[in-house]
VMD Tcl script that draws the C-alpha trace (Angstrom):
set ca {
  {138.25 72.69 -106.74}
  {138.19 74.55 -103.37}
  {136.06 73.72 -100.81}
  {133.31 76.13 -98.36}
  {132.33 74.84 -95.44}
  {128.77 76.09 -93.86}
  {128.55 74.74 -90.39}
  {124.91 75.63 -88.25}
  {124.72 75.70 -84.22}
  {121.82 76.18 -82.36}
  {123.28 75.80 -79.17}
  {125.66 73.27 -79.56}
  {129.35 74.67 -78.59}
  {130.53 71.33 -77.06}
  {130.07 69.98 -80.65}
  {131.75 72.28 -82.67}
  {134.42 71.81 -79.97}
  {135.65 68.47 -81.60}
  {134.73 68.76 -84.96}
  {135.66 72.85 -86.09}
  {139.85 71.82 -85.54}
  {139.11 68.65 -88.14}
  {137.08 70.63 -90.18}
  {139.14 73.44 -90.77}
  {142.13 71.79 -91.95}
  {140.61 70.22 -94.82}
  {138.51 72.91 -95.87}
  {139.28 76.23 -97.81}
  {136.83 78.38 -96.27}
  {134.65 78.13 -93.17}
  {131.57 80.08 -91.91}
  {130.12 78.92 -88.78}
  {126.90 80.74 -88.28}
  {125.64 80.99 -84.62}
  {121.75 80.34 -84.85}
  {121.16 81.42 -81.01}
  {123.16 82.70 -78.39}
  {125.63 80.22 -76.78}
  {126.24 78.43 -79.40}
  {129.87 78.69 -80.19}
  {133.19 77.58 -78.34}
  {134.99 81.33 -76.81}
  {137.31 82.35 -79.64}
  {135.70 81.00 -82.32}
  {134.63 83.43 -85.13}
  {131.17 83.35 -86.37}
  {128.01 85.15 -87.71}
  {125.40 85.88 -84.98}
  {122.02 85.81 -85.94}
  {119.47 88.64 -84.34}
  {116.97 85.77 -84.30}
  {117.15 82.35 -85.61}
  {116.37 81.39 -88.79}
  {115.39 78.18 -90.25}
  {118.87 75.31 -91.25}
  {118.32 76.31 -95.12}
  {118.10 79.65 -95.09}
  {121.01 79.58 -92.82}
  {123.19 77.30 -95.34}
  {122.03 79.89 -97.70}
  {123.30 82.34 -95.79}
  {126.51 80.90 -95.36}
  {127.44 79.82 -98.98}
  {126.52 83.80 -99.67}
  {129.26 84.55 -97.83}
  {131.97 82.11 -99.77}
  {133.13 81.89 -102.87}
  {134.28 78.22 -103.55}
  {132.94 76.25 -106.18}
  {132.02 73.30 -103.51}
  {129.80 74.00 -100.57}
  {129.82 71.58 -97.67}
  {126.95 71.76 -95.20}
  {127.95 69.87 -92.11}
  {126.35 69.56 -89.05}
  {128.43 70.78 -85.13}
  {127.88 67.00 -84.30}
  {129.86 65.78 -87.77}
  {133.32 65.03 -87.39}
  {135.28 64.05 -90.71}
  {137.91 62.04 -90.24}
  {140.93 62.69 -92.47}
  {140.98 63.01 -95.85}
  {137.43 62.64 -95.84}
  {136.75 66.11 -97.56}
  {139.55 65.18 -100.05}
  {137.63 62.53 -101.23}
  {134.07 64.00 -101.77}
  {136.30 66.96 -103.58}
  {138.02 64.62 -105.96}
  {134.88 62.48 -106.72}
  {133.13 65.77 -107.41}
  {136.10 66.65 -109.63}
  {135.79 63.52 -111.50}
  {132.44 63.37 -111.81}
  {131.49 66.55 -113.67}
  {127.23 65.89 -113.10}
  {127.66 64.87 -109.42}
  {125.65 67.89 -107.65}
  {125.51 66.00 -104.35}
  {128.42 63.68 -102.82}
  {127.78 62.28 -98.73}
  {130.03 60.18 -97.21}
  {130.02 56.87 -94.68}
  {128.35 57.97 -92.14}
  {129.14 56.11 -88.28}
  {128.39 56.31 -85.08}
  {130.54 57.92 -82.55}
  {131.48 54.39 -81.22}
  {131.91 53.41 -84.74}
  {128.72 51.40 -85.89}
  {127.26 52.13 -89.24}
  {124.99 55.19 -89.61}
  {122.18 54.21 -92.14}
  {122.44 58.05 -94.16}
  {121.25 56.80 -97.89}
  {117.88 57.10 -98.28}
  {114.74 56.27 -101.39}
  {112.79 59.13 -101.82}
  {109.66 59.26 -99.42}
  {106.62 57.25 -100.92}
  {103.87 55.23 -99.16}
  {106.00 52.48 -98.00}
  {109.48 54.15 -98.32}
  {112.14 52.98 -96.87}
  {115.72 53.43 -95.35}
  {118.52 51.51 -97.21}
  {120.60 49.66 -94.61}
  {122.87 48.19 -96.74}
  {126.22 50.11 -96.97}
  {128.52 49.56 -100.02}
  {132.11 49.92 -100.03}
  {131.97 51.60 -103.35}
  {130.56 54.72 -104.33}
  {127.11 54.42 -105.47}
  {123.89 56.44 -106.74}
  {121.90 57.34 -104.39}
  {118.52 58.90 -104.07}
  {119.46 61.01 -101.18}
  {121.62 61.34 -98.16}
  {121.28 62.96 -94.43}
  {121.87 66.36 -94.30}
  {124.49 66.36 -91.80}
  {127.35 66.10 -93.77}
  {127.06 67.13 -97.75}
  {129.28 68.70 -100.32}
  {126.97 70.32 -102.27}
  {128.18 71.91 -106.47}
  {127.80 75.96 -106.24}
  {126.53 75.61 -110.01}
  {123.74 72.90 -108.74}
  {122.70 74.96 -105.97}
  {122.18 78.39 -108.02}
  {120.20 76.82 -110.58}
  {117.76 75.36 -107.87}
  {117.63 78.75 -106.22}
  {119.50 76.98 -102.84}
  {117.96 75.37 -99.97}
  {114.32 75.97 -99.93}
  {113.95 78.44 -96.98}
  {110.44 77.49 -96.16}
  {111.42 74.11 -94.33}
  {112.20 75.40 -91.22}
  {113.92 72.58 -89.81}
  {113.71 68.47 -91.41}
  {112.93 67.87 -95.13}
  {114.98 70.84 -96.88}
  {117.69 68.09 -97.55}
  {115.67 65.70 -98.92}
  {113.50 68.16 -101.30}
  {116.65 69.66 -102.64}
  {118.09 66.04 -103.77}
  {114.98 65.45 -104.92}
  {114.90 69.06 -107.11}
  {118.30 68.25 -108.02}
  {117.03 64.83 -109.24}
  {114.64 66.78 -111.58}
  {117.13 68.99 -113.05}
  {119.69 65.95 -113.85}
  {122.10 66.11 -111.34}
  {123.43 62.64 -109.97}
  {123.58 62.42 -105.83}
  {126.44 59.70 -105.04}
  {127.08 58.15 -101.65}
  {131.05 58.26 -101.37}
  {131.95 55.42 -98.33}
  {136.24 56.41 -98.92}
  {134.94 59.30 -96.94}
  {134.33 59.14 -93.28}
  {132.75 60.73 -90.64}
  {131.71 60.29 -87.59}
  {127.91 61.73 -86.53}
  {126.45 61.49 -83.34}
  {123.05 62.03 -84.77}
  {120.43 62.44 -81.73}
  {117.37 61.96 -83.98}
  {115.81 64.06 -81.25}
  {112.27 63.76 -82.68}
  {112.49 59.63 -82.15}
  {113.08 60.06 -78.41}
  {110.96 63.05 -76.95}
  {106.71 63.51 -78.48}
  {105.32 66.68 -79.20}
  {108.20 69.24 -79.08}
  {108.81 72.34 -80.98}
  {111.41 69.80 -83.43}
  {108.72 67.64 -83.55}
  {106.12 70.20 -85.05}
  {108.67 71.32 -87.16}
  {109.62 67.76 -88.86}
  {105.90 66.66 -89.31}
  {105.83 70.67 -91.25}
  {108.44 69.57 -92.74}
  {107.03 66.15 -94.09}
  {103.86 67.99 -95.29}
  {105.81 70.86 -97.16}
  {107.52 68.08 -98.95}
  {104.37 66.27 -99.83}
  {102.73 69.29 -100.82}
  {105.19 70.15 -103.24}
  {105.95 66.94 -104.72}
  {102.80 64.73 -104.23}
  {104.03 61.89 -107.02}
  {106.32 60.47 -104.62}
  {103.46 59.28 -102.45}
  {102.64 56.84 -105.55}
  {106.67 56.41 -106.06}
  {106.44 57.73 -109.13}
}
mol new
graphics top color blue
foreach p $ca { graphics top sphere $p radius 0.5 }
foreach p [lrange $ca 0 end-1] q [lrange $ca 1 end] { graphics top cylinder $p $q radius 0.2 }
display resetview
């Protein structure tokens, strides 16, 4: 199956920098969709936004513009190492339910990236363990997925009312609903610098828009606060 890569930057050119050349030569098509101005490399080709939108509309956006039957969101600050998009293809190609597939996520200096996640409840937590087989998972950080085409029209996409924070989780979760399996694929690799901006700085616009974000989810899905 090919594969359609959806890359968003809002502002981050030095990213994409490092991570568009490994990118594009595992991928069969590419859209890199520049959120604000400034945010591409010179000479890279890319749809400009008159005004920035929220990350799932813009994924939306992008896989609109592709035809592949495997969409792969990935953030400017991912960088796969090789074969790494091989091996989310094939499991996806072997595994006929899988809607979902992330891979082993590190840090730049090469420390483990804790990216499988339960589903938000009361006392949820983070799974730090990481396998060395693939493995079910409940969901995975958005930064680097390879999302099924067939998955994401019957869920109607990303929904576009997160603005930024929580789209990736509600749309595992949807996909959860409708049957489809989300598998955490360690053979694949990258590398994720992950800022986790809202951990570091209080009470910025990125911090309004994660606690939105939270509360969307919870309004939509209020079960999971009693884990059901």
């Amino acid at each position: 199956m090919k594969v359609a890569a959806v890359v968003v930057s809002h502002g981050h050119p030095r990213e994409l920098e490092e991570s568009l050349p490994m990118l594009r030569e595992q991928v069969d098509e590419l859209v890199v969709i520049a959120n604000i101005p400034g945010s591409v490399p010179e000479g890279v080709e890319a749809v400009h936004n008159e005004q920035p939108l929220g990350f799932g509309r813009n994924v939306n956006r992008g896989a609109a513009l592709t035809t592949a039957e495997l969409v792969l969101s990935a953030n400017p600050d991912a960088v796969p190492e090789s074969g790494a998009v091989d091996a989310l293809r094939a499991f996806m190609t072997d595994h006929v339910r899988c809607g979902v597939a992330g891979p082993r996520m590190l840090y730049p200096d090469g420390t483990p990236q804790p990216s499988r996640r339960r589903f938000p409840t009361v006392l949820g937590t983070i799974v730090r363990r990481t396998p060395l087989r693939p493995v079910e998972a409940d969901w995975m950080l958005g930064g680097f997925l390879l999302l099924r085409r067939t998955m994401l029209d019957e869920l109607g996409g990303f929904d576009e009312g997160f603005r930024l924070y929580g789209e990736d989780i509600d749309l595992q979760y949807r996909a959860m609903q409708a049957g489809w399996e989300r598998w955490y694929v360690p053979q694949a690799v990258v590398r994720h610098e992950h800022k986790a901006e809202t951990d570091k700085r209080w009470l910025t616009r990125r911090t309004l828009w994660h606690w939105r974000g939270i509360l969307r989810f919870v309004r939509k899905h209020p079960e999971r606060l009693l884990g059901r």
